[in-house]
C-alpha positions in Angstrom: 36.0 117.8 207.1 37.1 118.8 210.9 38.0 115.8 213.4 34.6 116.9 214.5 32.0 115.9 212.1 33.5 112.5 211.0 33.3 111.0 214.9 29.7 111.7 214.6 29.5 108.8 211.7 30.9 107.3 214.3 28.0 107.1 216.1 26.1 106.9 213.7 27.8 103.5 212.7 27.3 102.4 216.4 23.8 103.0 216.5 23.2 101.3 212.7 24.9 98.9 214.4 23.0 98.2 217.8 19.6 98.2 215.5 20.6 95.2 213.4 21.4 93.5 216.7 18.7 94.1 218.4 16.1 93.4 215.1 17.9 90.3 214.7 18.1 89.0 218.1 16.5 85.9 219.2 15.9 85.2 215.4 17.1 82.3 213.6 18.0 82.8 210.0 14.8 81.0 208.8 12.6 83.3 210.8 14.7 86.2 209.7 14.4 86.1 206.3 10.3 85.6 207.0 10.2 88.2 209.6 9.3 91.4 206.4 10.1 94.4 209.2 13.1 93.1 210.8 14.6 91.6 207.5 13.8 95.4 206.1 14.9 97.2 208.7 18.4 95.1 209.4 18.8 95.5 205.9 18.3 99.2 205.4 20.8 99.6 208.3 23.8 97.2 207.0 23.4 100.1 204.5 23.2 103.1 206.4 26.7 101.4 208.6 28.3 101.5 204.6 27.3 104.9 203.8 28.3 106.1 207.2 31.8 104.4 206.6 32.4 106.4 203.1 33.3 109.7 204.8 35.8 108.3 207.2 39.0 110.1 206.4 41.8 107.8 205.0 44.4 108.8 207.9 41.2 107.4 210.3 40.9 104.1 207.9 44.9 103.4 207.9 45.0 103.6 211.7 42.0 101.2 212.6 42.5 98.5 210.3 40.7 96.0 212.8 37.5 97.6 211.0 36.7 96.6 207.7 36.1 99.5 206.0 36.4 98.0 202.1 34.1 95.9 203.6 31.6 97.9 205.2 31.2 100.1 201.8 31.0 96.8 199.5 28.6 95.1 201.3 26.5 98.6 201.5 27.3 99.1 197.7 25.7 95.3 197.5 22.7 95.3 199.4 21.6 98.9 197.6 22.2 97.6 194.2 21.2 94.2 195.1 17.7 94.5 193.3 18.0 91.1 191.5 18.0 89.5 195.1 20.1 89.5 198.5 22.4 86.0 199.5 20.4 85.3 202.3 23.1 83.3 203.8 25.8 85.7 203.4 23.3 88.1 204.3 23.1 85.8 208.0 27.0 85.1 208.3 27.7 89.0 207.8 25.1 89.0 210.8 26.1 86.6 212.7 29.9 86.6 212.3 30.6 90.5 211.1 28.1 92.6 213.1 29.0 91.3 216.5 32.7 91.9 216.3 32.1 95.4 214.4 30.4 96.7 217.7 33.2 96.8 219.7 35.5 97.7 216.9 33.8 101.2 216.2 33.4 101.6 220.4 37.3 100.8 221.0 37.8 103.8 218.0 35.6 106.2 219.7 37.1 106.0 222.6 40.5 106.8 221.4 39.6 109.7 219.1 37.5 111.8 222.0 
């Protein structure tokens, strides 16, 4: 895979990223986890941010450690196979605590690999 195509994961992972954000905010986790679209659709896109992760080269991985990546792929691997029921409140912590400090993680990486 050229330099090239894995940035545009990247971006991917930004946008995946912005949604559960913005599907989330001004929710708490009670009306979250009753909210059917916005619990769907953050959902679906914590998993799209682990598939997007997979690709990443190693060499990429090794350099920007301050991104989970392990991380990113389990919790992907979780929520797809997760069919006998999702931790809502690890669900909400990865949320809450995770997503917001991922953001500028994957920003601060795109702007050193342009």
């Amino acid at each position: 895979m050229s330099e090239r195509e894995w940035r545009f994961y990247v971006d991917d992972m930004i946008g995946f990223v912005e949604k559960v954000i913005a599907y989330t905010d001004g929710l708490d986790q009670n009306e979250f986890v009753k909210s059917g679209l916005n619990y769907d659709a953050a959902v679906r896109n914590l998993e799209l941010i682990g598939e997007a992760a997979m690709p990443i080269p190693d060499k990429i991985r090794h350099s920007y450690q301050a991104i989970s990546w392990r991380q990113l792929i389990a919790t992907r691997n979780c929520l797809i196979h997760g069919y006998l029921g999702i931790d809502n409140d690890t669900l909400w912590s990865i949320i809450t605590d995770d997503i917001p400090i991922l953001l500028p993680a994957l920003k601060n990486l795109k702007s050193q690999v342009q």
